[in-house]
C-alpha positions in Angstrom: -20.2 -16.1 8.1 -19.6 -18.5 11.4 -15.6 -18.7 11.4 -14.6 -22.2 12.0 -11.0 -21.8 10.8 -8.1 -19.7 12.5 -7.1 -18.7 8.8 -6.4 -14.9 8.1 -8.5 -13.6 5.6 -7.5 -10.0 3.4 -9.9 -7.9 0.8 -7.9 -6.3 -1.7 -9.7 -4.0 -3.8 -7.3 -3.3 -6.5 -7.1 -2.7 -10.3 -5.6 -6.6 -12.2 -2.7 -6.1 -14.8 -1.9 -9.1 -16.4 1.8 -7.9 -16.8 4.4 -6.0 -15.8 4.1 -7.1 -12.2 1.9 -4.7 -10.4 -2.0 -4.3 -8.2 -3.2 -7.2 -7.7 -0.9 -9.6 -9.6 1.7 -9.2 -7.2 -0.3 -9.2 -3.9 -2.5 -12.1 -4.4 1.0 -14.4 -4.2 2.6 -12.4 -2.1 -0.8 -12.5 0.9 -0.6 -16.3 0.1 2.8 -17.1 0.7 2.3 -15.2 4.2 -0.8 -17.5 4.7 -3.6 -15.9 4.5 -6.5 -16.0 2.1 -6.2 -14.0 -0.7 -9.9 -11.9 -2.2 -9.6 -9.9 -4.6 -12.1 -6.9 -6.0 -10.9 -5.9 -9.1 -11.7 -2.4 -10.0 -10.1 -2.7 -13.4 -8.4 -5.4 -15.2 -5.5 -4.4 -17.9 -3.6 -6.9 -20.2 -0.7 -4.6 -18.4 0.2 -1.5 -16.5 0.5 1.6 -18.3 4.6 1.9 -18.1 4.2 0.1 -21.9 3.8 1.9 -25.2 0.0 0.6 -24.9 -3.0 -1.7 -23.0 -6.0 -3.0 -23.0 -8.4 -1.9 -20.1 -12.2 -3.0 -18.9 -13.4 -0.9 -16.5 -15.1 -3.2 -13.4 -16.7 -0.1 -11.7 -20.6 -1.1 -12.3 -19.8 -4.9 -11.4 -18.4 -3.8 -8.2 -21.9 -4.1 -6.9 -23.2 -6.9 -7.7 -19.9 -8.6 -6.7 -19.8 -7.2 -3.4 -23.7 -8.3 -3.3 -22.8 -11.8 -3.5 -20.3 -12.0 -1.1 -22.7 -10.3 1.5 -25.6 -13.0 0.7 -22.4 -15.1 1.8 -21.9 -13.0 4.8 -18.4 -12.6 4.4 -15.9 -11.2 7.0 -12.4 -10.1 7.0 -9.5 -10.1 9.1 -8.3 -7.2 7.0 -9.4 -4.9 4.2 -6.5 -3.3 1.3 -7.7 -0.7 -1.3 -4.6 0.7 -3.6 -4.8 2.9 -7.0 -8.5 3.4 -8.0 -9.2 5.6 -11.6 -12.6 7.1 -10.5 -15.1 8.5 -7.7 -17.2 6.2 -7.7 -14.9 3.7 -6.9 -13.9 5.3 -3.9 -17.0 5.3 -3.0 -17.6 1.7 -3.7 -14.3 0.8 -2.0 -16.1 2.8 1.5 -19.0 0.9 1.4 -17.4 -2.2 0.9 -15.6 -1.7 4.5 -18.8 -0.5 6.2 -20.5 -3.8 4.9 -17.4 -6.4 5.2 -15.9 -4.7 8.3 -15.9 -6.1 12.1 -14.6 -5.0 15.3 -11.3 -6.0 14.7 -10.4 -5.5 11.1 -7.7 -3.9 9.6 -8.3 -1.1 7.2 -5.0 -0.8 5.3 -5.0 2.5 2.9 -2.6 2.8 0.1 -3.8 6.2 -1.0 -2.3 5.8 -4.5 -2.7 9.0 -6.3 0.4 11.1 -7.0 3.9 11.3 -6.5 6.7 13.3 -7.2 5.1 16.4 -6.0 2.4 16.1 -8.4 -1.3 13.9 -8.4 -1.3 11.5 -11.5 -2.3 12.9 -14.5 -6.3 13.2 -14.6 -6.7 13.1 -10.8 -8.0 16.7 -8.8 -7.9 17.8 -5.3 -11.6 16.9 -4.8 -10.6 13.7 -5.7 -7.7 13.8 -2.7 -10.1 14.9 -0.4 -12.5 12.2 -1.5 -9.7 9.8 -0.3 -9.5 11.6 2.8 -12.9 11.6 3.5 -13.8 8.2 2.3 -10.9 6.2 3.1 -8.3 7.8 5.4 -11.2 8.6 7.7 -11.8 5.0 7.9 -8.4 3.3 8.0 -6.6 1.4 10.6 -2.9 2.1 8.6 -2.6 4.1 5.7 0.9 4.4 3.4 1.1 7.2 1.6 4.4 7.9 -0.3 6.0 11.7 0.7 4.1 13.7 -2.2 0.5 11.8 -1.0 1.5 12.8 2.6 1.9 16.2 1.6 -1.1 16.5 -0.3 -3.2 15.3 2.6 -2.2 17.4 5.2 -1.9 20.7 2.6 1.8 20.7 2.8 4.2 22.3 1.2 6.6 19.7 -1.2 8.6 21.9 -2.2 9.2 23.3 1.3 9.7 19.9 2.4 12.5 19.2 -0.2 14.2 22.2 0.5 14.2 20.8 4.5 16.2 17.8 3.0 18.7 19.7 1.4 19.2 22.7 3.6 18.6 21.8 7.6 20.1 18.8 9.7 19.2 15.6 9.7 16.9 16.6 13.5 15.1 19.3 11.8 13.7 17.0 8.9 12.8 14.4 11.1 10.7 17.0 13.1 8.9 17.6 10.3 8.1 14.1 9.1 7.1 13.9 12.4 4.7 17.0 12.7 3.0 15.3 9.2 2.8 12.5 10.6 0.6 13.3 13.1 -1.4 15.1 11.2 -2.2 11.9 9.4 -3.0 10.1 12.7 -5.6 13.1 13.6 -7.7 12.0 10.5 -8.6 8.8 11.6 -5.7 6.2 11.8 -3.5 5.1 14.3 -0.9 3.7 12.3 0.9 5.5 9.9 4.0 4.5 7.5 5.2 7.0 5.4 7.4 5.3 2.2 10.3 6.4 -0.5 11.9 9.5 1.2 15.3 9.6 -0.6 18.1 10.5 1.3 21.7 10.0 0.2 21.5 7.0 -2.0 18.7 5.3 1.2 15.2 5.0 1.2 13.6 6.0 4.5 10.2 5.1 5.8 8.6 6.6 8.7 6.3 4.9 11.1 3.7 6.2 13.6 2.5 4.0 15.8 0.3 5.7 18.4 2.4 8.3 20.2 5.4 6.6 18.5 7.4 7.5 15.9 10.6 6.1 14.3 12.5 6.1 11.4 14.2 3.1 9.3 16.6 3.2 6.3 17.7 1.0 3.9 19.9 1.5 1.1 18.8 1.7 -2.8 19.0 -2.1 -4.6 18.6 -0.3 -7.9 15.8 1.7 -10.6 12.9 3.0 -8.9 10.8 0.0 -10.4 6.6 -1.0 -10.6 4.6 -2.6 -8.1 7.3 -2.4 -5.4 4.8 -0.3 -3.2 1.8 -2.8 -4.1 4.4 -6.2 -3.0 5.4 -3.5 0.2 1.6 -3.0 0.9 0.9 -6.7 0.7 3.6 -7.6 3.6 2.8 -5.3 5.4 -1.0 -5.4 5.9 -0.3 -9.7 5.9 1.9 -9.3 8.4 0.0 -7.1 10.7 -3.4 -9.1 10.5 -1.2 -12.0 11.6 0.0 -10.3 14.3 3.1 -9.0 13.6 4.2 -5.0 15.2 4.2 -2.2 12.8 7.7 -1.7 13.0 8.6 -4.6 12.6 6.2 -5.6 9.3 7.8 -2.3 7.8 11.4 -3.5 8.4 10.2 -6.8 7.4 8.7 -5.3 3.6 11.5 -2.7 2.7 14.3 -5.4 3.4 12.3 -8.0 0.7 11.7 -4.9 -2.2 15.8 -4.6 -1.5 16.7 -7.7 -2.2 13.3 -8.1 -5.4 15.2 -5.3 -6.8 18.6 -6.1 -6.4 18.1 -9.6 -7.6 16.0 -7.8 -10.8 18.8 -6.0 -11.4 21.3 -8.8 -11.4 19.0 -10.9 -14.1 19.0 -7.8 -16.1 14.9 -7.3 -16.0 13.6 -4.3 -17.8 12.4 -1.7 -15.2 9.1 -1.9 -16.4 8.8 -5.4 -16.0 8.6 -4.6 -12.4 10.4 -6.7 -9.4 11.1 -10.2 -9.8 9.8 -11.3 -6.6 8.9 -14.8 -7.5 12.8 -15.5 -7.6 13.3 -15.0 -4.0 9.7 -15.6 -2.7 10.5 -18.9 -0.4 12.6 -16.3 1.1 9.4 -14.7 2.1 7.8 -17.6 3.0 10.8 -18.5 5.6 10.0 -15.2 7.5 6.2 -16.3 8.2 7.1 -18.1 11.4 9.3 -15.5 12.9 5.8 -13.0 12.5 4.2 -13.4 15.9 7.2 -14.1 18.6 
């Protein structure tokens, strides 16, 4: 498509729950507020996320084609391209050919590999399915996000190993090792890597590698571990560095607003599965979009 406007444009390929506060219902407003143009590609819509006692769920995989076939005969670009949780192989495959096909020069392929945590893959996912992501995906990506257990996974590392780093050597040892994974990461295929929700006395800490780069910010727990804060974190970020915004920065920039979601959740008393009530301090957001590019 000829480009006649200087406004940021961002895929997400994503599954829709229509509560609870997670995918793509929290990124679409959250892309918007930072001012670009929010396109979704569902790859499954839910009445709501599976934290409640029950949902309803359509499966989108075989219209994923002829959806992305009619934004080709549009010949759509992007300024950047998000794929988050996905259910199956094929659409992992779908979410690859849609950045071969919608992908320029300069676009950012953002990778939230979304498959496991806590030391374990989500229930019904395999290792062929991990190295499907890696292969697929990771391969392709400009920044990927994997939480500590994904990071692990991907580069064959040992969690437990890793957790017993935390607790039993200095704070320089550990960060050699986030370090030596990190890097490992960036030998796949992206540049830019952000590693999210190491827990460390009461404090979240990310890691970010950018290039040779590597550094290391903290922020201290809000409250519950709560849904969709990694899909509003993914959203920030990515939006932020299309717009020009520095890694570092656009990570600093996301962890300090899921703080303050979550503290402000907590406050109003939300149920943890209810996610983070963003929308209450979302103007705050907003505020920040200015300050992205100086």
């Amino acid at each position: 498509m000829n480009r006649t406007d200087t406004q940021k444009k961002i895929a997400v390929i994503n599954d829709m729950s229509g509560y609870g506060r997670c995918s793509l219902s929290v990124m679409l407003p959250v892309i918007s507020c930072l001012k670009a143009q929010a396109c979704p590609l569902p790859t499954a819509i839910l009445s709501n996320h599976t934290g409640f006692p029950s949902e309803y769920k359509f499966d989108f995989t075989e219209h994923m084609d002829p959806y992305m076939q009619a934004w080709e005969q549009l010949k759509l670009s992007f300024d950047g391209i998000m794929t988050g949780y996905m259910n199956y192989e094929g659409q992992v495959q779908r979410a690859s050919e849609f950045i071969d096909r919608f992908s320029g020069e300069n676009t950012v392929i953002f990778v939230d590999p979304s498959m496991a945590d806590n030391g374990a893959l989500y229930r019904g996912f395999t290792p062929e399915y991990a190295s499907l992501i890696r292969e697929k995906l990771i391969r392709k990506a400009t920044i990927i996000k994997p939480n500590l257990t994904e990071a692990c996974i991907l580069t064959g590392t040992d969690y437990q190993e890793i957790l017993r780093t935390f607790s039993d050597h200095t704070m320089r040892r550990l960060k050699a090792a986030l370090i030596n994974m990190a890097h490992q990461l960036q030998e796949m295929g992206p540049k830019q890597v952000v590693i999210t929700g190491i827990e460390r006395h009461e404090r979240y800490m990310n890691v970010v590698a950018d290039g040779d780069q590597v550094s290391f910010l903290a922020v201290r727990k809000a409250g519950q571990n709560r849904p969709g804060t990694g899909d509003i974190f993914s959203a920030i970020l990515c939006t932020s560095v299309v717009s020009g915004m520095g890694l570092e920065r656009s990570v600093k920039k996301a962890q300090d607003f899921i703080c303050k979601a979550v503290r402000v959740s907590e406050e109003r008393h939300i149920p943890v599965n209810q996610g983070a009530a963003f929308e209450l301090i979302l103007d705050k957001l907003a505020c920040t979009m200015y300050d992205q590019v100086r």
